[in-house]
Structures are given as C-alpha cells and as structure tokens.
N, C-alpha and C positions, 0 to 999 in steps of 0.2 A: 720580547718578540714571540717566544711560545706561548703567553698568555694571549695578544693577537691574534696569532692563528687557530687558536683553541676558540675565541669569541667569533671568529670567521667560523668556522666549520660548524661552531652551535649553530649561527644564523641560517645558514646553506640547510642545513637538518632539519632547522622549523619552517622555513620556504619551502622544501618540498617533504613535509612529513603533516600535512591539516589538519586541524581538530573537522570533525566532521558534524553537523547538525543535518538529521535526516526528521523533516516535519511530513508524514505523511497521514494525508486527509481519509478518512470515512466516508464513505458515499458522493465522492467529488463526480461532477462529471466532466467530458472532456472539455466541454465548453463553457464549464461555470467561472472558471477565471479568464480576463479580460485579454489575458497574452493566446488564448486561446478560441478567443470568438464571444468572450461573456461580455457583459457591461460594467465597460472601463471604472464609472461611477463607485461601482461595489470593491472592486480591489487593487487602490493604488497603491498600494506596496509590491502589491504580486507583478503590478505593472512596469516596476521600479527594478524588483527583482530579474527581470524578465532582460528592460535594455542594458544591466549590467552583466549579464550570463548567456546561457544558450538555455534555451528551447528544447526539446527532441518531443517533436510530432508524433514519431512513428513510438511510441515506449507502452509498454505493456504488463499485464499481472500476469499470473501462472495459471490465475481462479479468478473467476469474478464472484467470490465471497470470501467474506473477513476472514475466519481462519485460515482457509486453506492458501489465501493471497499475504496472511503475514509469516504464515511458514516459509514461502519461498523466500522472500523479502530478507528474512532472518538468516537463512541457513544458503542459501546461493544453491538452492536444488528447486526443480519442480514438486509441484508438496507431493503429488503422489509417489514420488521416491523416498520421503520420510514421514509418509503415513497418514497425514493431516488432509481429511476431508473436511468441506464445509466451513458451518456457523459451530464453535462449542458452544452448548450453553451450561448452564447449571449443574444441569446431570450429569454431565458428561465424566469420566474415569479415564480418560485419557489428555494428552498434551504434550509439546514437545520433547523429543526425546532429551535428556541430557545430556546424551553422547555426543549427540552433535553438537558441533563447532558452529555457535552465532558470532554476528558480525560483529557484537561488544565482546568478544573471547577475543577473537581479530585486532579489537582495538588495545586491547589489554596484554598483549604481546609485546605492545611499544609504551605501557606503562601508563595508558590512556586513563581519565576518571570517567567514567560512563554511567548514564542517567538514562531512564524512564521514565516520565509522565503521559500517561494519558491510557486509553484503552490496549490491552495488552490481549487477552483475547487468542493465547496459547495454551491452555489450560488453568484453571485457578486452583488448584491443588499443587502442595508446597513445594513438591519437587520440580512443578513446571513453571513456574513462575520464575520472574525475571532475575530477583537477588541469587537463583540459583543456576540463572543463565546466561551470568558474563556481564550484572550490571550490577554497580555498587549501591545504588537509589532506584526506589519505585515510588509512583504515585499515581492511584488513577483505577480507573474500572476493569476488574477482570476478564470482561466481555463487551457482548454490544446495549447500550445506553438503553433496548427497548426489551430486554429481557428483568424484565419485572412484573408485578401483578399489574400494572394499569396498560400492560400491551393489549391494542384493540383486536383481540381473538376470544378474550376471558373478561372486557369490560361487562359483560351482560351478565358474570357469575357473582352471586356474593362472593366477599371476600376469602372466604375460608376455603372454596372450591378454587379461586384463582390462583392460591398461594400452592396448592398442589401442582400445579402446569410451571408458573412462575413465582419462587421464591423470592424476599426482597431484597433489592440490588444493595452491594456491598460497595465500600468505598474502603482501597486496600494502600495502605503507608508502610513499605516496604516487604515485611511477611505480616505485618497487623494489617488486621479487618477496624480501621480507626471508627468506621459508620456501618454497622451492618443493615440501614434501611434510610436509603436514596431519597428523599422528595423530589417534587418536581421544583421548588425551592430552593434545592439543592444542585440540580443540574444547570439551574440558571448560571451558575458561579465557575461551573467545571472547565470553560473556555480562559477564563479568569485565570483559575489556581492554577491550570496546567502551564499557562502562562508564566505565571509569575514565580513557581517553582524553576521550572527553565531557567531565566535572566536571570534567580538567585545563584542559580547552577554555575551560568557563565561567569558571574560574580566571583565565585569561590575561587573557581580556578583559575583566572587572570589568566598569567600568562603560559599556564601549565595546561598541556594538550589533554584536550577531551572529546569525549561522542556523546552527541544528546540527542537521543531518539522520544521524539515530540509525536505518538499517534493519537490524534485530535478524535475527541468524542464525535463532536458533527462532522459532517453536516446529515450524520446519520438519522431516522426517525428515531424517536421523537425529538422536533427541533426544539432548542431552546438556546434562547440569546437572553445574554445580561442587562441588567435596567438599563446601562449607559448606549444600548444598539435597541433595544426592543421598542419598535413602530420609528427605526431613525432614519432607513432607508425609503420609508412611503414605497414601497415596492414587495411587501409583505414580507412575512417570516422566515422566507427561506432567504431571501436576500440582505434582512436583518443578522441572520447569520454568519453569512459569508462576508460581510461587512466585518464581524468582530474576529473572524480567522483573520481576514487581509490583518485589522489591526495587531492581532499578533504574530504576524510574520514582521512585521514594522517596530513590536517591541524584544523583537529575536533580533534584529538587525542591529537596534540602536545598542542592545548588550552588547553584540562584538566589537561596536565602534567604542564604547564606551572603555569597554578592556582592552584595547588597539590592536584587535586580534582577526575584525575583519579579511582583510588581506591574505592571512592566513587559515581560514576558514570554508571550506567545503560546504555550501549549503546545496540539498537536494529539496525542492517538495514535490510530490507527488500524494498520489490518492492510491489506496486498497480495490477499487473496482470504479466503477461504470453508476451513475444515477439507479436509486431504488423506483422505476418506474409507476410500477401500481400507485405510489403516494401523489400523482399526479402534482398538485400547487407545492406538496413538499417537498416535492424530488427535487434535482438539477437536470440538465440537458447537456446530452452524450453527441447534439448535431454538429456534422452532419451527418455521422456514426449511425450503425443501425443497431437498435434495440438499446439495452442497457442491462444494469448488475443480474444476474445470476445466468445471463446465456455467450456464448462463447464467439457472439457477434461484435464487430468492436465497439461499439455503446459499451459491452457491456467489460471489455477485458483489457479498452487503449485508456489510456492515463492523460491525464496534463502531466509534464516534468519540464522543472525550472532547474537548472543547475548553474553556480556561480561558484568562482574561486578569483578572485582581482586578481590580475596578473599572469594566471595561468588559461584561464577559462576565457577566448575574444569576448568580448562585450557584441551585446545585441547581435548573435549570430543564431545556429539551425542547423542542427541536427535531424536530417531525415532517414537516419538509418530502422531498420527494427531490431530494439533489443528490448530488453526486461527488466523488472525487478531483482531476477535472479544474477543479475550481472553488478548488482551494486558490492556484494562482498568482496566481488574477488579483483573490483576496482577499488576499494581501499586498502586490500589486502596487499596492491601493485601501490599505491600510491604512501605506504607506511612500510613496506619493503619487512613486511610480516611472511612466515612461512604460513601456507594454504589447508585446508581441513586437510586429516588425515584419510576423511571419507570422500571418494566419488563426490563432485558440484556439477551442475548442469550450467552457471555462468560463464563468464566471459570476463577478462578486463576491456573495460571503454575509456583507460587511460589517454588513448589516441584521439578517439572521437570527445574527449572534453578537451584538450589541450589541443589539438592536432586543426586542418581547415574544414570547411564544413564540407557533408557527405552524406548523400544515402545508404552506403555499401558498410553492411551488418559484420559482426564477425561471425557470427554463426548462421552456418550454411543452412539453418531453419528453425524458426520456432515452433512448438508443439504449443496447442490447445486442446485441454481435455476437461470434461467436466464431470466431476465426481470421479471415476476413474476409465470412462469413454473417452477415447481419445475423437474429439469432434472434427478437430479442425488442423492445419498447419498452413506456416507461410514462409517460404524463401523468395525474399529480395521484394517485388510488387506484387508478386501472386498469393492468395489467399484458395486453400481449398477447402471446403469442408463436405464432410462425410455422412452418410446420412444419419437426422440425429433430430428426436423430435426437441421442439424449447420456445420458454415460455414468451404471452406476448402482451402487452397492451393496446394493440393494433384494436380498432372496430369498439374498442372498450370503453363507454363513459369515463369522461375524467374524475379521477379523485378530488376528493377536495378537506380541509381542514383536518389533515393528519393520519384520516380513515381509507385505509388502501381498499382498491378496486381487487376485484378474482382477475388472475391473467388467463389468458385462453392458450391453449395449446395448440402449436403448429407441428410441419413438419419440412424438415428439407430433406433432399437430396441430395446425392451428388453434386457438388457446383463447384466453379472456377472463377475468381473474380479478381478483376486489377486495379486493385487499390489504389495504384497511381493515380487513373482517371476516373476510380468510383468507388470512393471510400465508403461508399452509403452500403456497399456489395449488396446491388438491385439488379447487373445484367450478367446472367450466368455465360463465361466463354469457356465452358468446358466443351462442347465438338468441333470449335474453332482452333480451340490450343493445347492439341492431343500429346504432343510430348512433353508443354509444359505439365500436363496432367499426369504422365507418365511417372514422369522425374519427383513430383511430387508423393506418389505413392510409393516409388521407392525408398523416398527419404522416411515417411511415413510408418516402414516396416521398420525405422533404426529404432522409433517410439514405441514402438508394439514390445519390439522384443525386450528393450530396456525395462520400460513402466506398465505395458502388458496393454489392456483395451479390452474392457467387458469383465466375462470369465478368461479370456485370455491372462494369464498370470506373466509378471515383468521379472527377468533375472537379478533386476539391481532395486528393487523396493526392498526400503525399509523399514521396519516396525515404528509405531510414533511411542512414545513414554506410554507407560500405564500402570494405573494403581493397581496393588496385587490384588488379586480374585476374594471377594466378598465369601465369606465363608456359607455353606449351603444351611439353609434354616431347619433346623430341628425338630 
C-alpha cells in the first residue's frame, strides 16, 4: 500500500510539475503564423498547435529588439531594470548579469535538465553565456545570424575592411567556438541542427523533467532555408522559411509523443519582436498592427503566442488579456512550485489565464513600453498611450526586395490615446475625448519613471547588466 501511494503522488507531481519547451521565433511577425492571420498552407503544425492550446492575441516583448526582448524573456524583468539595451553584437563587453536568476536556474530548482539551442544573443563572452546561466547544453549562435562580413552595410568593402565592422560569425557548442567562420552553407542547416539537437534532447531525457529553450535563428535576415524547403513553398523565401520552422515545431511535438511526455509538456512559441520591416519580400507582416521590429507600436512589440499543456490548457480557446514575455518565469516558477528570484521581477504568474476560462482582464494593472531607455508608451486593459517619441518608419518607402533593406524615414508622434479594442492598427487618436482615461494613464506612467527612470531621468530599481573588467589603458 505505501509503495501505491508513493506511485500516486509521483504521478500527481508530474501532472502538475511540466517539462517546459519555450520555442521562440526571431523576427516572427504577428501575422506570419496561420492561427494568427498568415497562410494556413505555410504552417500546419503551428495550426495543429494552435486548436490543441490557447492563443493569447493580446501578448507582448519588453523591446522590439533581440537583446534587450531576450533579457526580459530570461530574467521576468523589463530589460532596462537589468541593464540590456538593444542588438549586442561582436564588440560588445557586456551581457547578462550572472546574478540574476534565469528561467533555467527556476527550472533547476526542481532538478530540471535544461538546453539551449539556437541564437542566444546575451553576451558571447564566457561569463554570459548560457552554461554559465542555468543551462547544462548549448548550441547555436552567439547573436544575430546577420552580424557577419557579408551583412549588406560592408558588401561594397573588401574583405579586409569588412571584417573590421563584422568579424566572422562563430558557431558556439556549449563554451567551444566548434566553427569560428559561418558560411552561408552553413546557415542552410542551422534550422536543421537546432532542430535535431532538441528531439535528441528530448530523447535523453525520457521521462525525466526538462526545459528546452529552442530560440530559432530565422526568420531573421539573412534568410536561409534547407535544401529539403528551399523554392518548396512557390511563395518565395521567406515563406520557404517559415515552412521549415512549422516543420520543426512538428518534429518538437512528435519527440514528446514519442517519449509519452506530451501531455505532460508546456509548450510556449512565440517570437523576440515584430517583422524587420525595411527587408521588405524578406520581412513577415505584423497586420493588422502598426509598424513593426525596432518601434514600440504593436507591429513592432505584440507577438503571436501559442501555448498548450493537454489537459490543463482548454483546447482551441483565447486569451485576450495583455501580458508579456516577462510573465513567463514567474509562471513556471508557480507551476514547478520553485521559490522566485531573489531580485525585484516586473512579471506576473498567468497560471490562471492558461488553465482558468478565457479573458481579457491582465494581471497587471499596466504594461510599460520603452525604447532604449524612453519610456514611449503604456497600456492598461484596451487603452494604449503613447508619449511623444520620434520612430522609425517604412511608410511612403519603396519596397525592399531580395534581402537588401530600404533607409526607414523618421517620424514623430505625439501625445496619443488609442483603443485597441476597436483599433488595433492605433490610427485614431481619442486623447481629448478620453481625458481621465488619459489621466489615469499618466499616473500609472509616473510608477515607470520612477522605477526604470525615462531619458536622463535616472530609475531607483535599474540594474547594472554583466561586464567584462575594464581593458587596461594603453601605454
């Protein structure tokens, strides 16, 4: 009989304690998957994913660019309270801090095995890197896929002057640099490997709990699909693409069924930002959103997000509340019944809003958008307000074409008030129609100031990001 009830409470423990797989996409836009307005054709798996889980419409980054959208991601803070601006690239001397507490430290509380493949993109210098940040396995690009010499800023320089701007891209197997010079060759395969490291991943571990953080190189520029998708879609390269993502979201699924671990499994996908718009044919499409990746319009800062758990998560439901990226830790953290960073999080658990009936109603009484460290924008419940704040556009701008980005032109807003509810596109400003909503939002506004600061305004709760010690002065 004690050995029963000991086999009973194991099971109860692995029903509600998930291996988690979070696949998040590079340069997705809101509309490029089919559960979200794309073309069904390109991703029936996403589509598959989509009537077995929930949706959440309303889901958001911190940044609409890669570093500073996978800090928050990682660490359940807004990046500019742990220091992470921007793209790092090469040069860079900084990357996340180690002190903080990421969501594979979270997993590893409950004795998780936790992986990395794919673009990591928080510093590539040893201390920031992933083996030293709560994951036992790495594989995959220190950064973004277009930080190399043949990025089209330096194709017009010889070689020797491009390699000064951009050095050659590495390909990093755990603390080894296994490739220190990428071909284009090379990145054909990386949809592949990161792939099939994964499913090896889930292999290992059978029936033993794990986190597999899958962030996909594409659909970043420069695109590249493997011989087995490349001209398969007849709908060009960028849809070639997102063809061989769906296909691995399809060979992530058939690993958990294969390990009969599905059921038991957390899967999250979402994307790092908003369509790189200037690439025009190589971007994706953020409609009915306005704008796209680097401005703090939702083009460029709402997500597609797919989540599924059988059993706990209703099938084919919808979430329209607004929450974030920065809400994913501290909902694994509630759902593996792990104790929480020791530092200040700006997340939230959405324990409720995945398991619970469907809703719009957010836990947090606002989200903040800031870009770089201007605080732009905020929004509680349907209202969206942003602050004046120039940003950039491809409005009025010839389309791009074969991979070669367009110049974006600069605008400027104003003060403006927009309801999301009914105009997601935020094209009709009701800021002298909706004076207290306006109100109430600049209140909440001042809670962002004060914390993460805004401009030269300096925030009381920022913290330093990692950094290498100071280069000695030259003699």
């Amino acid at each position: 009989m004690l050995l029963a009830a000991s086999n009973s409470q194991n099971a109860i423990a692995a029903e509600t304690t998930p291996n988690i797989v979070l696949i998040f996409m590079d340069d997705m836009g809101y509309a490029d998957p089919a559960p979200f307005g794309g073309d069904p054709e390109l991703t029936p798996h996403l589509n598959d994913l989509a009537r077995r889980g929930r949706r959440f419409t309303d889901f958001y980054v911190a940044q609409a660019v890669c570093s500073a959208s996978r800090s928050a991601l990682l660490t359940g803070c807004y990046n500019v309270r742990v220091g992470i601006q921007g793209a790092l690239g090469p040069a860079s001397r900084i990357g996340i801090n180690p002190d903080e507490t990421t969501l594979a430290e979270i997993c590893r509380q409950k004795n998780y095995k936790t992986a990395c493949f794919g673009k990591w993109h928080l510093g590539h210098h040893h201390p920031f890197l992933p083996l030293q940040n709560g994951f036992d396995e790495y594989f995959g690009l220190p950064y973004s896929n277009d930080m190399w010499p043949f990025h089209p800023e330096v194709l017009q320089l010889p070689m020797e002057e491009r390699l000064k701007r951009w050095p050659h891209l590495p390909l990093i197997e755990n603390n080894t640099v296994i490739n220190p010079q990428v071909t284009a060759e090379d990145q054909t395969k990386l949809t592949r490997l990161y792939t099939e490291k994964a499913t090896a991943f889930i292999d290992r571990c059978g029936q033993n709990p794990f986190f597999l953080y899958l962030p996909h190189s594409m659909v970043h520029v420069p695109l590249f699909a493997g011989p087995n998708f490349r001209n398969r879609s007849g709908k060009g390269l960028f849809a070639d693409v997102l063809m061989e993502i769906d296909w691995s979201v399809g060979q992530i699924v058939a690993a958990l069924r294969r390990n009969q671990v599905e059921n038991n499994t957390l899967i999250i996908f979402t994307s790092d930002n908003g369509p790189w718009l200037s690439y025009g044919d190589h971007a994706g499409s953020a409609a009915p959103l306005r704008e796209g990746k680097g401005t703090m319009f939702d083009g460029g800062c709402r997500v597609p997000c797919i989540m599924t758990w059988p059993g706990h998560i209703p099938a084919d439901t919808v979430c329209r509340a607004p929450v974030m990226t920065i809400d994913i830790l501290p909902t694994v953290a509630d759902l593996l019944n792990t104790d929480p960073p020791a530092k200040p999080i700006d997340g939230l658990s959405l324990k409720s809003l995945l398991t619970g009936p469907e809703t719009d109603q957010s836990p947090h009484q606002a989200l903040w958008f800031y870009w770089g460290n201007e605080l732009q924008a905020i929004r509680a419940g349907r209202w969206k307000m942003h602050f004046p704040h120039e940003y950039r556009t491809v409005q009025g701008v010839p389309a791009a074409s074969g991979g070669i980005p367009v110049r974006y032109r600069t605008e400027k807003i104003e003060t403006a008030l927009f309801d999301l509810q009914t105009d997601p596109g935020e094209t009709t400003n009701l800021l002298d129609q909706q004076p207290a909503v306006a109100t109430h939002l600049r209140a909440l506004a001042e809670t962002a100031r004060e914390q993460l600061g805004d401009g030269r305004r300096k925030g009381t709760a920022v913290r330093p990001a990692g950094a290498l010690p100071a280069e000695p002065a030259p003699r």
